[in-house]
N, C-alpha and C positions, 0 to 999 in steps of 0.2 A: 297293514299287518304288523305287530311287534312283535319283536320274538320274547322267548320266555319259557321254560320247562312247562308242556302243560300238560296237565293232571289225565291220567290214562282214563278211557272211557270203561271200569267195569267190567267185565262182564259182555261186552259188545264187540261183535266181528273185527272192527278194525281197531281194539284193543292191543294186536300183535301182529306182526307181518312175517314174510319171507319172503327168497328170491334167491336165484340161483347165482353160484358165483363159481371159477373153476376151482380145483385145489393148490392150496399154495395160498387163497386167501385171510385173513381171519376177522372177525369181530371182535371189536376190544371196546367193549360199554364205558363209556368217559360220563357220565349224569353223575348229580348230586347222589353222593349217600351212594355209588356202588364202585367203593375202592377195592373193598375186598375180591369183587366180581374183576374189575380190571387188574386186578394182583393174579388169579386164576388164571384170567385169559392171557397175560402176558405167559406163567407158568406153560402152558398148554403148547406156547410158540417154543419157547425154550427146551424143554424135553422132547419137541418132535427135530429141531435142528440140532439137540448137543445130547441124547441119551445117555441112561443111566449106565449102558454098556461102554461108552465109553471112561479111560482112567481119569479119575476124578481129579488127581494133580493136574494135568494138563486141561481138563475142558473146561472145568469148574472156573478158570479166571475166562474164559468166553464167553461163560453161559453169564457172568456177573456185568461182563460187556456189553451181551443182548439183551439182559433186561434195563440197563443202565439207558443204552440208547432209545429202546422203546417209549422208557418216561421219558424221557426228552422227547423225544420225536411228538408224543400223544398229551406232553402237557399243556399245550397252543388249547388244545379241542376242552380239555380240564376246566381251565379256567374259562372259557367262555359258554361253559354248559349244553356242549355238545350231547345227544344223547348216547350217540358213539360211532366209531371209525372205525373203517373198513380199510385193512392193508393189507398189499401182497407181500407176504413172510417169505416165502421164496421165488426165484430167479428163475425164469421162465426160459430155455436153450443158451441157459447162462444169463441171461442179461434179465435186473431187477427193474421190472416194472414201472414206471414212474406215475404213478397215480395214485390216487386218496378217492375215497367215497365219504362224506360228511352224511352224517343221522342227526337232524336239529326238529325240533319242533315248537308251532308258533300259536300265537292267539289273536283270530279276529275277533272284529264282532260279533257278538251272541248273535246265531241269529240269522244271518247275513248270509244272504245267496252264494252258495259260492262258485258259480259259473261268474257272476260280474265283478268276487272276489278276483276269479283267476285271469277276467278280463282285462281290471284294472293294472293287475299286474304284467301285462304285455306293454304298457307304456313308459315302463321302465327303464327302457334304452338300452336293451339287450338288443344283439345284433340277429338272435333269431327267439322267435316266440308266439307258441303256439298251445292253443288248448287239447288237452288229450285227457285222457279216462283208464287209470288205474284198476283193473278189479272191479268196474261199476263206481270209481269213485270219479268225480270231477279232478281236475287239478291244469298245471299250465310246465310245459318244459322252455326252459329260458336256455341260452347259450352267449356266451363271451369270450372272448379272445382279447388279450392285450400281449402286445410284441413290448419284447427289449425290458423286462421288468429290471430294474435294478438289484443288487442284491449285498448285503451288507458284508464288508473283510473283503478274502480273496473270492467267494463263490462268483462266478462271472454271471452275467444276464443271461434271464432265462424268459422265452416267452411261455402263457399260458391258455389251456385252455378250460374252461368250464363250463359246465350243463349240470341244470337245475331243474330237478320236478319237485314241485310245489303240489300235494293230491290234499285233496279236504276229507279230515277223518269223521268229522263232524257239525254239521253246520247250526245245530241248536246250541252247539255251546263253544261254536267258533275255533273246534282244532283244525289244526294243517299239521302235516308230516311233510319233510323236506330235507331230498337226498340229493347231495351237490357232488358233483365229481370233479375233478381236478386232475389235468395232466401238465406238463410240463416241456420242454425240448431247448435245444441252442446249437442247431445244428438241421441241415437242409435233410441227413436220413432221421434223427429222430423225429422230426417235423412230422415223417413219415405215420413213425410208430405212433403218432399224437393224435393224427388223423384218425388212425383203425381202434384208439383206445378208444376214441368220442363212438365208432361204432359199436365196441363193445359193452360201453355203460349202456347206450338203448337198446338194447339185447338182454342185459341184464336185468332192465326196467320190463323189458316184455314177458318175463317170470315174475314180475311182482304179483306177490295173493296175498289178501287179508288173511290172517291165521286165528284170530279170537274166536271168543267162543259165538260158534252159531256160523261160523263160515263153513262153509264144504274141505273139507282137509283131501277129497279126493282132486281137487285144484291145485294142491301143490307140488311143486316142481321137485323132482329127487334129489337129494345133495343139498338143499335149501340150507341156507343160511338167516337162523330164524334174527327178528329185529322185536321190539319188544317195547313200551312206552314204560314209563317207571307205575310203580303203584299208587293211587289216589290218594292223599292225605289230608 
């Protein structure tokens, strides 16, 4: 499988997606050609943390701080053509989240079965991997852990963890859709909190529904957070 922005299907059920997420998340589209759409969504994070009712001399150098970090934070996913990130904007009983949701999409071969796609992809050397069905789609959820990553300056080592679903959007002309999550810890209670995030992204995944045109909209989950492939060109 390579990866590669690929071309949304039309007009076709799995054209668009959602899935539920709690609030406090947001979607920030990082694809080719939707800057203005990530200038928006960062906008959207900042007026709900530093409103307009607050005095403009004092919030206004915050709110230039929260969008300052956001670019940074989201220009990793930018340049590698992500089709967009999913992050907790706010602090959950005070303490901010440590997790990433990655939106990428990939190109097989036209054509090509994608159950023995998603099979081949279990040989991967992921430490767990298994085939499951999105919505009626095929696809494979992979999982990884790596202890003690190094970390560049003073940030100390951080171990992670990551689970990957891999769902086929279409196999006549070889899309996958692929949502990675990502958590984090360096310490035996966050370890904790790393553990119950890995349960909450398959939770999360268990609200996935195709949203395109021609799917049932009465299958989707309330509060969804819609996902969206770029338009055909």
């Amino acid at each position: 499988m390579t990866e590669r922005t690929a071309p949304a299907q039309a007009g076709g059920p799995t054209a668009a997606w959602a899935m539920l997420l709690p609030p406090g998340w947001a979607r920030f589209p990082t694809g080719a050609g939707r800057a203005r759409e990530l200038d928006a969504a960062i906008e959207q994070v900042v007026a709900r943390a530093l409103p307009d009712t607050l005095p403009r001399d004092t919030a206004e150098p915050h709110r230039r701080l929260l969008r300052d970090t956001l670019h940074s934070t989201l220009a990793e996913a930018v340049d590698a053509g992500a089709g967009a990130v999913y992050l907790p904007t706010e602090p959950l009983d005070g303490v901010m989240v440590p997790a990433s949701i990655t939106e990428v999409e990939l190109v097989s071969d036209a054509g090509a079965n994608p159950v023995e796609v998603a099979a081949g992809l279990l040989t991967d050397g992921y430490e767990e991997s298994d085939l499951v069905e999105l919505d009626g789609r095929p696809g494979v959820r992979l999982a990884h852990t790596e202890h003690a990553v190094r970390r560049d300056g003073d940030v100390p080592e951080l171990s992670t963890h990551q689970v990957v679903y891999a769902v086929s959007r279409d196999e006549a002309l070889g899309e996958w859709l692929v949502l990675s999550f990502s958590t984090v810890w360096n310490s035996e209670d966050s370890e904790r909190l790393a553990e119950a995030l890995v349960l909450f992204f398959d939770a999360v995944m268990g609200t996935f529904r195709w949203a395109g045109p021609g799917a049932s909209p009465l299958t989707l989950p309330d509060r969804a957070v819609p996902g969206s492939a770029p338009p055909r060109t």
